[in-house]
GUZAZA-484419 format. One record per residue (C-alpha): residue in one letter; x, y, z. Coordinates in steps of 0.2 Angstrom, whole numbers. Layout:
<pts>
PT   rest      c1      c2      c3
PT      a       X       Y       Z
...
</pts>
This chain:
<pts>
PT   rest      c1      c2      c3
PT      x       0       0       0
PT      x       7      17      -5
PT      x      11      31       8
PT      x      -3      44       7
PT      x       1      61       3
PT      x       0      76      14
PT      x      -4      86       1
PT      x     -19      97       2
PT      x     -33      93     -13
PT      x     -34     113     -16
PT      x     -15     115     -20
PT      x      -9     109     -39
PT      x       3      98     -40
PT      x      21      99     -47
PT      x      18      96     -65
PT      x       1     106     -63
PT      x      13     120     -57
PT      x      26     117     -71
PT      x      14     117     -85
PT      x       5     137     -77
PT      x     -12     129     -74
PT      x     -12     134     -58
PT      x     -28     141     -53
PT      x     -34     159     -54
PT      x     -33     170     -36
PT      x     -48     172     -27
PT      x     -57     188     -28
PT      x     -70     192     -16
PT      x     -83     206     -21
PT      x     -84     221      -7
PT      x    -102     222      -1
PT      x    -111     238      -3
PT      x    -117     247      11
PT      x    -135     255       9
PT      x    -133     265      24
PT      x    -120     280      27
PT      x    -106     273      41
PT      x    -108     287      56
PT      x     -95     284      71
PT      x    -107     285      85
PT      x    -101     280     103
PT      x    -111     264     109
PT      x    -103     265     124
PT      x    -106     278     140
PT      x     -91     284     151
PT      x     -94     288     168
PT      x     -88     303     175
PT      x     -72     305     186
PT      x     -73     303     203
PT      x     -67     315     216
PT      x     -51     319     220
PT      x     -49     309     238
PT      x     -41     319     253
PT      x     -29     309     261
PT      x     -26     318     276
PT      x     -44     313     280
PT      x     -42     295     275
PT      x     -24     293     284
PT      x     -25     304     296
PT      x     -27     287     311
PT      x     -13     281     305
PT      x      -2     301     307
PT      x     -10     299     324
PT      x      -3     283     329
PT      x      13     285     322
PT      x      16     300     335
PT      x       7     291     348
PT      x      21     276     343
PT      x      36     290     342
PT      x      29     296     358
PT      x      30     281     370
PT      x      47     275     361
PT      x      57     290     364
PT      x      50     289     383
PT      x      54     274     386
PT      x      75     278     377
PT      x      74     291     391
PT      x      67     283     406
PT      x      81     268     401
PT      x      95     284     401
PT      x      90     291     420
PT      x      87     274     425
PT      x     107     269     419
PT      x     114     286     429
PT      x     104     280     446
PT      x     108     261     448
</pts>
């Protein structure tokens, strides 16, 4: 039994290629629009929102960060004092 070919069925074969019998291009014809092509948006855009003011949203966290720098240099200075007296 012979190897089959791989060849697709739409492309000639050599000696069809060799003798100019190749088949002629594919043209496709450009269908004609009855209506004129206006470009109008199908989508809606939402506005922008509003800037956010950070020192209202983070302003906890400023608080607590002093609160924190607070209590950490009075402990450094109660450690200090408490070195020169013992």
């Amino acid at each position: 039994m012979p190897a089959q070919s791989r060849r697709s069925p739409s492309r000639p074969t050599r000696s069809q290629r060799r003798a100019g019998a190749a088949p002629a291009a594919r043209t496709y014809s450009v269908p004609t629009s009855s209506r004129v092509a206006t470009a109008v948006p199908r989508r809606s855009f939402a506005a922008e929102p509003p800037p956010i003011d950070h020192r209202l949203e983070f302003g906890f966290i400023r608080k607590d960060l002093i609160r924190i720098l607070f209590w950490a240099a009075l402990i450094i200075i109660v450690m200090i004092v408490l070195s020169f007296v013992f």
